[in-house]
C-alpha positions as CSV (number, residue, x, y, z in Angstrom):
1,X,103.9,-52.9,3.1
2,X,102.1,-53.8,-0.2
3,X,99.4,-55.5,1.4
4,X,98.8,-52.5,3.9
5,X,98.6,-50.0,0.7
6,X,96.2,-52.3,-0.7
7,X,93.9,-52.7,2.1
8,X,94.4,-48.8,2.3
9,X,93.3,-48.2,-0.9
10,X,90.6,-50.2,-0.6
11,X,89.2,-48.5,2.5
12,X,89.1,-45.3,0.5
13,X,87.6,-46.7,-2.4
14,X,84.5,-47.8,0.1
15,X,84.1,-44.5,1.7
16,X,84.3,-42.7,-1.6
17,X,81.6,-44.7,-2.8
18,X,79.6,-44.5,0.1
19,X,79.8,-40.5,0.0
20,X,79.3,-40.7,-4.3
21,X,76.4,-43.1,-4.5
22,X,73.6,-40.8,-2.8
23,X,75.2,-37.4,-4.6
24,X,75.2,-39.3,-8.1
25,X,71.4,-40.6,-7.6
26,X,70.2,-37.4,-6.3
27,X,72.1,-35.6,-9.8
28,X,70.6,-38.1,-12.2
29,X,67.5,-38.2,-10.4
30,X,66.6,-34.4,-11.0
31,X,67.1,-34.5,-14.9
32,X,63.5,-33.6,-16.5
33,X,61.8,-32.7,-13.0
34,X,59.0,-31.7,-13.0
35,X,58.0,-33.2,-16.6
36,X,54.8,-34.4,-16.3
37,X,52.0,-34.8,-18.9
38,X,49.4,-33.6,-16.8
39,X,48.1,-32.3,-13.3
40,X,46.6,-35.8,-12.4
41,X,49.6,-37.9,-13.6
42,X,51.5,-36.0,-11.5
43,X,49.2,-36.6,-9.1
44,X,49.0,-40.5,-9.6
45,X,53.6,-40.1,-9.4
46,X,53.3,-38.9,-5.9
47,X,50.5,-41.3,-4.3
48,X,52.6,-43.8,-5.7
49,X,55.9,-42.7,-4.6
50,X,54.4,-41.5,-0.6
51,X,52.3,-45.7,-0.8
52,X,56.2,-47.2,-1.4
53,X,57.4,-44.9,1.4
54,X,55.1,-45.9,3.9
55,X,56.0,-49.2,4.2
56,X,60.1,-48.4,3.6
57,X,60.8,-44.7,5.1
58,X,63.9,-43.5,3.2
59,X,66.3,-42.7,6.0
60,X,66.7,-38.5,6.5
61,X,69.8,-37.8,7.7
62,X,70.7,-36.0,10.9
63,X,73.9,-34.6,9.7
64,X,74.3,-32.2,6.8
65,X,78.0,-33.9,6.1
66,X,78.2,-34.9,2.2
67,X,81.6,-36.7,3.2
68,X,83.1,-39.4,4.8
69,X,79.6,-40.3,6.0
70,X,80.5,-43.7,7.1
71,X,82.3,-41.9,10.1
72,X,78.2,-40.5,10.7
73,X,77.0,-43.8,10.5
74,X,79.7,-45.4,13.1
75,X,78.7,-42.9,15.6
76,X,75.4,-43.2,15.2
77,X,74.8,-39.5,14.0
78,X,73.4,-40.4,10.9
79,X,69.8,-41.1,11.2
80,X,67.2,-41.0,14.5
81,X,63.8,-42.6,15.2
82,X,62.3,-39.5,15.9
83,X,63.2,-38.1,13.0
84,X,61.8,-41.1,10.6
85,X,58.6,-41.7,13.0
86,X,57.6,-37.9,11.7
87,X,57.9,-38.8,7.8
88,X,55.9,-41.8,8.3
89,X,53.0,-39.5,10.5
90,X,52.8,-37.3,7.3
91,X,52.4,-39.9,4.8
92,X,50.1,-41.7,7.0
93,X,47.8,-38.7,7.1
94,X,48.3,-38.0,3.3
95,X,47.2,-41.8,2.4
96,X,44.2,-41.7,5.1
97,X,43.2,-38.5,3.3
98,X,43.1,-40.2,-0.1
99,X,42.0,-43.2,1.3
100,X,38.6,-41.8,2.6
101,X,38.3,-40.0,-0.7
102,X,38.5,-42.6,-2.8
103,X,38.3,-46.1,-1.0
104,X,41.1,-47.2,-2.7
105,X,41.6,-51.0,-1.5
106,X,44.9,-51.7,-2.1
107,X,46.3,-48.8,-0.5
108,X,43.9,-49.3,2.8
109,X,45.4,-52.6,3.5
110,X,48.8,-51.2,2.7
111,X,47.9,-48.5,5.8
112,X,46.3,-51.5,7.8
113,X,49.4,-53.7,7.7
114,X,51.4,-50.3,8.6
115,X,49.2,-50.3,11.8
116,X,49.9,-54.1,12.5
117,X,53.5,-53.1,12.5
118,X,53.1,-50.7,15.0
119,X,50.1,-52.0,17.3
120,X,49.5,-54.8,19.0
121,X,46.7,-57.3,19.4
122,X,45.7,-55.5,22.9
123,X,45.9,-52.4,21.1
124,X,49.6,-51.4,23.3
125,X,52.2,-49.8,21.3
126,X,55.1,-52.5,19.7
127,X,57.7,-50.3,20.2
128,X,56.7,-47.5,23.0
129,X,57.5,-43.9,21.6
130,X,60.1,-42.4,23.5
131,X,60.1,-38.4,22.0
132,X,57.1,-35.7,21.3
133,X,58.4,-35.8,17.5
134,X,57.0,-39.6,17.6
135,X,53.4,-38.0,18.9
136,X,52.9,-36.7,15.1
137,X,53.1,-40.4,14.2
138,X,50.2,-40.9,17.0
139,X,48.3,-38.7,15.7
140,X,48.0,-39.9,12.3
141,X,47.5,-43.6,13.1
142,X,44.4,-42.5,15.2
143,X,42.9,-40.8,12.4
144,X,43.0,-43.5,9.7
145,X,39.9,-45.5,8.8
146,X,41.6,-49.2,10.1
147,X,41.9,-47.2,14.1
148,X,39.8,-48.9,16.4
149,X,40.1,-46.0,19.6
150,X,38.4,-48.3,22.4
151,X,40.5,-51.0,21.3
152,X,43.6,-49.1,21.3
153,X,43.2,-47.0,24.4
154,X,46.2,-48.5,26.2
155,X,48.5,-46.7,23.2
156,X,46.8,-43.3,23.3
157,X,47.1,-43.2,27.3
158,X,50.9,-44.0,26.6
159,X,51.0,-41.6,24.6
160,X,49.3,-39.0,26.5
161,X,51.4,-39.7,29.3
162,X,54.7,-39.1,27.2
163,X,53.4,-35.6,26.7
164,X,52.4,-35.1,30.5
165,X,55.7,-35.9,31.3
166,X,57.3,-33.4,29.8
167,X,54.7,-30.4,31.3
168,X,57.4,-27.7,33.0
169,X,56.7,-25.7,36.0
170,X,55.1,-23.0,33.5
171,X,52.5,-25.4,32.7
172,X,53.6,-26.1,29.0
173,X,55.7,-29.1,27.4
174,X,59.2,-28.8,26.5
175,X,60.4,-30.2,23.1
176,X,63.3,-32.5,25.6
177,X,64.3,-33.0,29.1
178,X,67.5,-31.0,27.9
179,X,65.8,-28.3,26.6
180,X,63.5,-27.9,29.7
181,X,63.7,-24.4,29.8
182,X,62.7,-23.8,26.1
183,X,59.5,-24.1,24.5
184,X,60.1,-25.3,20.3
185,X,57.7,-24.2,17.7
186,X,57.9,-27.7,16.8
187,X,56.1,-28.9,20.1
188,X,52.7,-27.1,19.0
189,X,52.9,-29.2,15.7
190,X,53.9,-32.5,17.5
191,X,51.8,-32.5,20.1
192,X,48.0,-30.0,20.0
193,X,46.5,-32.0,17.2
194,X,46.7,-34.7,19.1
195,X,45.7,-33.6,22.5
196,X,42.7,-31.6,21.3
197,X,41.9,-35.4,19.4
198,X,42.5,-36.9,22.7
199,X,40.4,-34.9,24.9
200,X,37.6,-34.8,22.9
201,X,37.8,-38.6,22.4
202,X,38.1,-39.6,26.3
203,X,36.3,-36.4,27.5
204,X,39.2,-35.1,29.0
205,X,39.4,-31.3,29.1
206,X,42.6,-31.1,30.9
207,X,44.0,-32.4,27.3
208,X,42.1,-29.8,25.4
209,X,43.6,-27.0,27.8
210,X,47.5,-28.3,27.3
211,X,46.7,-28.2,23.6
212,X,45.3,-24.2,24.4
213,X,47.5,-23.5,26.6
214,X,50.8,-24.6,24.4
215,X,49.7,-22.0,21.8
216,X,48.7,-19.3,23.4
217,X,52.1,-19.0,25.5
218,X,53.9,-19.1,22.6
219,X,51.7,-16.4,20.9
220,X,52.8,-14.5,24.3
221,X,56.5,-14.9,24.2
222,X,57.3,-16.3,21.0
223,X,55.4,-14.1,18.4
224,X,56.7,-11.0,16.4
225,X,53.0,-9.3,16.6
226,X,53.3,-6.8,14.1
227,X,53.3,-9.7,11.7
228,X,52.4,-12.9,13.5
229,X,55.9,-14.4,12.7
230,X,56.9,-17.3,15.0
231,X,60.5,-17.4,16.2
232,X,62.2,-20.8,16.8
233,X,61.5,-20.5,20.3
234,X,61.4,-18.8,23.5
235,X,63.1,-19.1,27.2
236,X,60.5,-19.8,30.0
237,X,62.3,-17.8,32.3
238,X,63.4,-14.6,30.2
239,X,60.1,-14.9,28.8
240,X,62.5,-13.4,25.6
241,X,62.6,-14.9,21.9
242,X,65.2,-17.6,21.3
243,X,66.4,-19.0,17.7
244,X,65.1,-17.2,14.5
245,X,61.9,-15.3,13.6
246,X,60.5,-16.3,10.3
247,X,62.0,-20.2,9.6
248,X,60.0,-21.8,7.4
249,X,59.0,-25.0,8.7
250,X,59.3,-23.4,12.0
251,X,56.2,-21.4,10.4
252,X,54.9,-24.8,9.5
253,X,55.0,-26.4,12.7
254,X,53.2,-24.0,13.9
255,X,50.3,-23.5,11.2
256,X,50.2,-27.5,11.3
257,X,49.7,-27.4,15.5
258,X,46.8,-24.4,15.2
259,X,45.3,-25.9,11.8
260,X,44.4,-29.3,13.0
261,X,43.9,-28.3,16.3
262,X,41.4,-26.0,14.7
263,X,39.7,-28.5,12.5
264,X,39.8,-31.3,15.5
265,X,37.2,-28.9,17.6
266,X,33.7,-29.1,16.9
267,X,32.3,-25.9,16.1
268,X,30.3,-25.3,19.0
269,X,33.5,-25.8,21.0
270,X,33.6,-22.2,23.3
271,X,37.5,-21.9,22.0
272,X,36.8,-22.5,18.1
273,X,36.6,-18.5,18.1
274,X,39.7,-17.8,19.3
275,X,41.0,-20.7,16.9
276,X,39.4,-19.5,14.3
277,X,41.3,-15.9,14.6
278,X,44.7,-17.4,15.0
279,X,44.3,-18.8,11.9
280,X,43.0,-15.4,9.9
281,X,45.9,-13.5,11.3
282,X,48.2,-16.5,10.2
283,X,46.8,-16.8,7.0
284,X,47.5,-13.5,6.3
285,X,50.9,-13.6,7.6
286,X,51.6,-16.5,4.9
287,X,49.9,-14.9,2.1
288,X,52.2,-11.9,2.6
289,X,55.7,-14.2,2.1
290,X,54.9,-16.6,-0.6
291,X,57.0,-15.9,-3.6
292,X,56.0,-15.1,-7.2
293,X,56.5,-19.0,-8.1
294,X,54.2,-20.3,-5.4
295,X,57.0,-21.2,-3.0
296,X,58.0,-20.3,0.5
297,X,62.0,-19.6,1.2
298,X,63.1,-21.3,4.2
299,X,63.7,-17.9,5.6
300,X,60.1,-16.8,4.8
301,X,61.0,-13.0,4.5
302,X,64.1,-13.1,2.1
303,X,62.5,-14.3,-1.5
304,X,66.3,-15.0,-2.3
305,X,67.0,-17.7,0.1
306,X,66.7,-21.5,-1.2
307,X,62.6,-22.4,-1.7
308,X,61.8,-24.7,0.9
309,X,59.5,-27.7,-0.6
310,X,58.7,-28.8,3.5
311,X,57.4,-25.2,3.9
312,X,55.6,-25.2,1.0
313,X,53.8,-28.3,1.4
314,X,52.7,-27.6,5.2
315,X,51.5,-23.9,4.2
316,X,49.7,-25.3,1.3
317,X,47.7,-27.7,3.6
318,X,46.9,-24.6,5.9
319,X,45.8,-22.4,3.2
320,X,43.7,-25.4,1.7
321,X,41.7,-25.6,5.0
322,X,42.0,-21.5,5.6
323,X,39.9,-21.3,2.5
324,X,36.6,-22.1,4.6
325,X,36.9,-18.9,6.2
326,X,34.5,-16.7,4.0
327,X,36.9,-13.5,4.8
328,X,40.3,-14.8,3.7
329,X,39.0,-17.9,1.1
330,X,39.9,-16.4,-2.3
331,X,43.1,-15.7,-1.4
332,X,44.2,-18.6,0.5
333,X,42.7,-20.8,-2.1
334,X,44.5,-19.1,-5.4
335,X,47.3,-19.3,-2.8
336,X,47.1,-23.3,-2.4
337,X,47.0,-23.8,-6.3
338,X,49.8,-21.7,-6.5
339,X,51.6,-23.5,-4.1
340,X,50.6,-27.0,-5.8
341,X,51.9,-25.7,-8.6
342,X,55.2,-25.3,-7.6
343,X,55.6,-28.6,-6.4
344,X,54.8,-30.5,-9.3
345,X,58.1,-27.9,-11.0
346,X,60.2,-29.4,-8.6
347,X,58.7,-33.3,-8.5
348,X,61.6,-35.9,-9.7
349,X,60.4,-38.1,-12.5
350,X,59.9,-40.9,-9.9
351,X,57.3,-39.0,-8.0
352,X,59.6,-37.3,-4.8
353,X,59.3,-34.2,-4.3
354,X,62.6,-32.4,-3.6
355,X,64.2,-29.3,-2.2
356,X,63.3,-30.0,0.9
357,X,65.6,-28.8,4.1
358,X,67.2,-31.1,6.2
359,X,66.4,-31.5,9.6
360,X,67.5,-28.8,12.1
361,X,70.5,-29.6,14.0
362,X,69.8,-27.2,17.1
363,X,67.9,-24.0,17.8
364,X,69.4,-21.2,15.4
365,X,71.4,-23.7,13.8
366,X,69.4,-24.8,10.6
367,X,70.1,-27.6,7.5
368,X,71.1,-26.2,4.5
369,X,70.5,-29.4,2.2
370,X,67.5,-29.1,0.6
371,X,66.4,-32.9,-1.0
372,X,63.6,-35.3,-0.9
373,X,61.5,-35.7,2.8
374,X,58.5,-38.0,3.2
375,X,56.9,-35.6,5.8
376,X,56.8,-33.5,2.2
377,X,55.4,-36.2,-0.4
378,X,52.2,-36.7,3.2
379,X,51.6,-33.4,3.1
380,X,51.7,-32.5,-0.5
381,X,49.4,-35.6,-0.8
382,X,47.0,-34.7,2.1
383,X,46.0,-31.5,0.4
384,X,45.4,-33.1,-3.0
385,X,43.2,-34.9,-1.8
386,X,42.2,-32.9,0.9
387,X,38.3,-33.1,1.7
């Protein structure tokens, strides 16, 4: 009986240590945030921080459950491959950013061994992607300096074909199989950049036109128009709304999808117009919700709610690229600084960025921990150093 207490006690002592270790680190690690000496030191603390991530992703959790978490890990609910593959995409395109800005060596061979890990010698995909989230990921690797496309054709065709796959009898891509009969915000983010790349790349306009296509049904069905709010999602069949208007990073996966889409098409492209008036009427919609301290809330229209660092990263990388349109630059760039400036208040002494949400669990049902994400620190860093 002694020896069964004993073992007993033991097994609680390893679970509550388990559940203490990440709450203590993330307490201790948020004394004198945001304390840096200067604008470029802060600067150097994240490049240094989103470099060490790269090549070991902190795990972000699929659950928001603060205890017993071993029981998550058992089951296999506490972390996903999709989920990791779209931190690493971000911080990919934040180090190719400062990469081509400043031809830093060390970090390009850090990015060319990343590649290695995930391509082949005949240019095929190590490990062949399995969700849209992992098409972010894609996306990135094609556009750092190391990317040979010819060479790695066989991985882009893979990838095209993952996103084909998924087209629905309405002609767009669902997010998953079992959500066929939903179209995600996060889709458009996932997967246009990437197919607007792609087609122009291989010539193929059918790639272009899914991109297109992707965004302009949800502007149909998934829009509020007064304001140019996305909502979570919409039903193909009802054609009606589905989740919630005015989620933060839903707003980001959208501005993200129409941003680079936008900035992948040349400008005599005949669509670049249309582009180009998405993203006034979004920029105006985002300069409208950011709050007095730079932020976004992760419910963009209530100031109140917890200030999402994921939103505010994305938006400031919109903004930052916004600014080129003479009508709305001013703003969006006084925006964009703004928006900077708030992350560096809530950057840990070792460089993370924090107060991030945590990932979304289902449509309508949305994280409410808020702590460090790579997919932040990439695109925090791609604006900084934005060109």
């Amino acid at each position: 009986m002694m020896v069964f207490l004993l073992v007993l006690l033991f097994i609680v002592l390893v679970i509550a240590i388990i559940d203490w270790i990440p709450l203590f680190s993330t307490w201790q690690s948020r004394i004198k945030m945001g304390q840096f000496a200067s604008f470029e030191d802060w600067k150097a603390k994240v490049l240094q921080t989103s470099s060490r991530w790269l090549q070991q992703t902190p795990t972000i959790k699929v659950s928001d459950n603060t205890r017993v978490i071993v029981i998550d890990m058992l089951r296999g609910n506490y972390k996903r491959t999709a989920i990791q593959s779209w931190q690493q995409g971000a911080l990919l395109l934040g180090l190719t950013n400062y990469v081509n800005q400043t031809n830093d060596t060390k970090i390009s061979n850090e990015i060319a061994s990343f590649l290695d890990s995930k391509l082949d010698t005949n240019g095929k995909w190590k490990t062949q992607p399995k969700e849209v989230d992992e098409v972010l990921l894609a996306y990135a690797i094609s556009k750092t300096p190391h990317f040979d496309v010819q060479k790695n054709q066989p991985a882009l065709e893979v990838t095209y074909d993952l996103i084909t796959k998924l087209i629905g009898i309405d002609t767009t891509v669902a997010y998953r199989m079992n959500y066929k009969n939903y179209r995600l915000v996060d889709t458009i983010g996932f997967i246009c950049p990437f197919l607007v790349r792609y087609g122009l790349q291989f010539d193929n306009k059918n790639a272009i036109d899914l991109a297109l296509n992707q965004i302009r049904e949800f502007n149909t069905y998934a829009l509020l128009k007064s304001n140019y709010i996305p909502c979570h999602s919409y039903d193909i069949h009802s054609k009606l709304p589905v989740g919630l208007f005015g989620w933060g990073r839903g707003l980001g996966w959208y501005s993200i999808g129409l941003i680079d889409s936008w900035l992948e098409l040349p400008n005599e492209h005949p669509n670049k117009h249309e582009l180009t008036q998405m993203v006034i009427q979004l920029a105006k919609t985002i300069l409208q919700f950011q709050n007095e301290n730079g932020s976004w809330s992760w419910l963009i229209m209530s100031p109140e709610k917890q200030k999402d660092s994921s939103t505010t990263a994305i938006l400031s990388w919109f903004l930052a690229n916004a600014a080129s349109i003479p009508e709305i630059s001013a703003d969006c760039k006084l925006a964009q600084e703004k928006a900077l400036q708030y992350l560096k208040k809530v950057t840990r002494r070792s460089g993370a960025i924090d107060f991030s949400q945590g990932d979304t669990k289902a449509i309508g049902v949305y994280s409410q921990q808020f702590d460090i994400l790579p997919f932040t620190q990439g695109f925090c860093l791609r604006t900084m150093y934005k060109q």
